[in-house]
C-alpha positions in Angstrom: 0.0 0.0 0.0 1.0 3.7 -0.7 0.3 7.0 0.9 1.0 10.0 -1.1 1.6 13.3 0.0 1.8 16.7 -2.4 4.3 19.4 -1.4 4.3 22.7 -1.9 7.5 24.0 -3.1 9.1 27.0 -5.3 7.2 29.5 -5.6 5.9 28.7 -2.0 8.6 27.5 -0.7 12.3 27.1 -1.6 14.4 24.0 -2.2 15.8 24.1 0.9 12.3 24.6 2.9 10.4 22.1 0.5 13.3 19.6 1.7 13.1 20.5 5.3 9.2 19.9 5.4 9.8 16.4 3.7 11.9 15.3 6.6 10.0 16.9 9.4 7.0 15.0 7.5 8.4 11.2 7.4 10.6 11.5 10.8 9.5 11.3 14.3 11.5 10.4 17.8 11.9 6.5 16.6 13.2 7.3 13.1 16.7 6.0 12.7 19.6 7.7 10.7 17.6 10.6 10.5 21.2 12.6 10.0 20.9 10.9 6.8 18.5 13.2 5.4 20.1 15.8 6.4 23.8 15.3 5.3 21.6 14.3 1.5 20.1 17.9 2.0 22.2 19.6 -1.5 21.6 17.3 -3.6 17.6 16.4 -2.4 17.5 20.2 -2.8 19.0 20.0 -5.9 16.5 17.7 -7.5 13.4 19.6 -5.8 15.1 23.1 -7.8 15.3 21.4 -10.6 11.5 19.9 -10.2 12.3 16.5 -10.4 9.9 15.3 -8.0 7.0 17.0 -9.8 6.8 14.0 -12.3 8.3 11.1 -10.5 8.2 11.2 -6.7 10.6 10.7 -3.8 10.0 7.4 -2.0 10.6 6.3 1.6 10.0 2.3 2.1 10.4 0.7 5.6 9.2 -1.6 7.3 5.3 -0.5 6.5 3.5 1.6 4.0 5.6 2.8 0.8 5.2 6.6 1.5 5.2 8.4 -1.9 6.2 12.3 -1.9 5.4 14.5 -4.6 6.6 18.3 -4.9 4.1 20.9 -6.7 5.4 24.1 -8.1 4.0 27.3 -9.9 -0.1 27.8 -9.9 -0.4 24.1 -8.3 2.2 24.7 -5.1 0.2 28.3 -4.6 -3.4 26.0 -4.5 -1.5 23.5 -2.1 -1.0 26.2 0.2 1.6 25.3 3.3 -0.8 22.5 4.4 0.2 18.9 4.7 -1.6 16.0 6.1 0.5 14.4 8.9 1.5 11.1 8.4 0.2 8.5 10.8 3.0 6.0 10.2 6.6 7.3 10.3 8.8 5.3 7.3 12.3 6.3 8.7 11.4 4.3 11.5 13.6 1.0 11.4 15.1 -0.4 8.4 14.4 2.0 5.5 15.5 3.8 2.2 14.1 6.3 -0.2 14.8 6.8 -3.6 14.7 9.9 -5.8 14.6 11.2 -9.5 17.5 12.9 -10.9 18.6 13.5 -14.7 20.5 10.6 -16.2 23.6 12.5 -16.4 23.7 13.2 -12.8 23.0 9.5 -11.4 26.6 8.0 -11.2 27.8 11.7 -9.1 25.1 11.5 -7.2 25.0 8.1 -5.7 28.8 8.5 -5.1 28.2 11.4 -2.9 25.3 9.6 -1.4 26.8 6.3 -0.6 29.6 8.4 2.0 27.3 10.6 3.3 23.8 8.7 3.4 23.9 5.2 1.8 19.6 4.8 2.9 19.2 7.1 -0.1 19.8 6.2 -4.1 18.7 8.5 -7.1 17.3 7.0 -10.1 17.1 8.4 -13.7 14.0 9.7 -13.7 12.6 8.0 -16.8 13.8 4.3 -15.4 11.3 3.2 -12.7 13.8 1.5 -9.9 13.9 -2.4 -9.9 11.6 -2.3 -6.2 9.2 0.0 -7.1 6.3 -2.1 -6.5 7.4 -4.9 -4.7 3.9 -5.9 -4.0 2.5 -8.3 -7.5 -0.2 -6.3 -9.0 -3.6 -7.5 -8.0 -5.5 -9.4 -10.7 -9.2 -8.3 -10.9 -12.3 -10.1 -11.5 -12.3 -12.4 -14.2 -16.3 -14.2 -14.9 -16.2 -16.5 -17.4 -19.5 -15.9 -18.5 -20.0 -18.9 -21.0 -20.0 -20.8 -17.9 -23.1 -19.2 -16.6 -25.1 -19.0 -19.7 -28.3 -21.2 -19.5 -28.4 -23.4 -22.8 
């Protein structure tokens, strides 16, 4: 299951606010390597700039629900407003990891930096959906064979 959450961000906020909401939204008091997020702040901030996260979001997957954040910008981040529903699970709690949309160009840098500083978090290209995005099968609906309940 996923929960998604929209973000206000430039003009309403700058990269470095947008950022700072994100982790005061998905940590609490039992989050664990929350310093993480912090020492990832320049380059998260550098992929919220760059709008990045308007298209393909920022995920945090732990130990329960996938949490799924999106950043809106422009005329959409001014109807957001500074509002954000609270979370009522906290996914940095435990054994966790997020992933992010960057250019292609900027993948190999970027994980290199990330992997010294704050090796829970990988950027993706933003048009390759990571391996684990959905670990969870997709569900099959209803299929009625309905020759079998025809009445000859």
């Amino acid at each position: 299951m996923k929960v998604r959450r929209d973000v206000a961000s430039v003009p309403v906020r700058s990269a470095s606010e947008t950022w700072r909401v994100i982790v005061e939204l998905v940590t609490n008091t039992d989050s664990v390597d929350k310093q993480q997020l912090d020492s990832a702040a320049s380059i998260m901030e550098s992929l919220i700039a760059d709008e990045m996260p308007a298209r393909v979001p920022i995920t945090f997957k732990g130990s329960g629900v996938r949490v799924v954040v999106y950043c809106l910008y422009n005329e959409d981040a001014k109807a957001q407003g500074l509002d954000i529903d609270k979370l009522h699970i906290n996914p940095t709690a435990g054994d966790w990891s997020a992933t992010a949309p960057c250019e292609a160009e900027d993948v190999a840098w970027m994980n290199k930096s990330l992997i010294t500083r704050a090796p829970r978090i990988v950027v993706h290209d933003i048009d390759v959906t990571p391996a684990d995005a959905d670990d969870q099968p997709s569900a099959r609906g209803l299929e009625i064979d309905w020759g079998a309940l025809s009445t000859k």
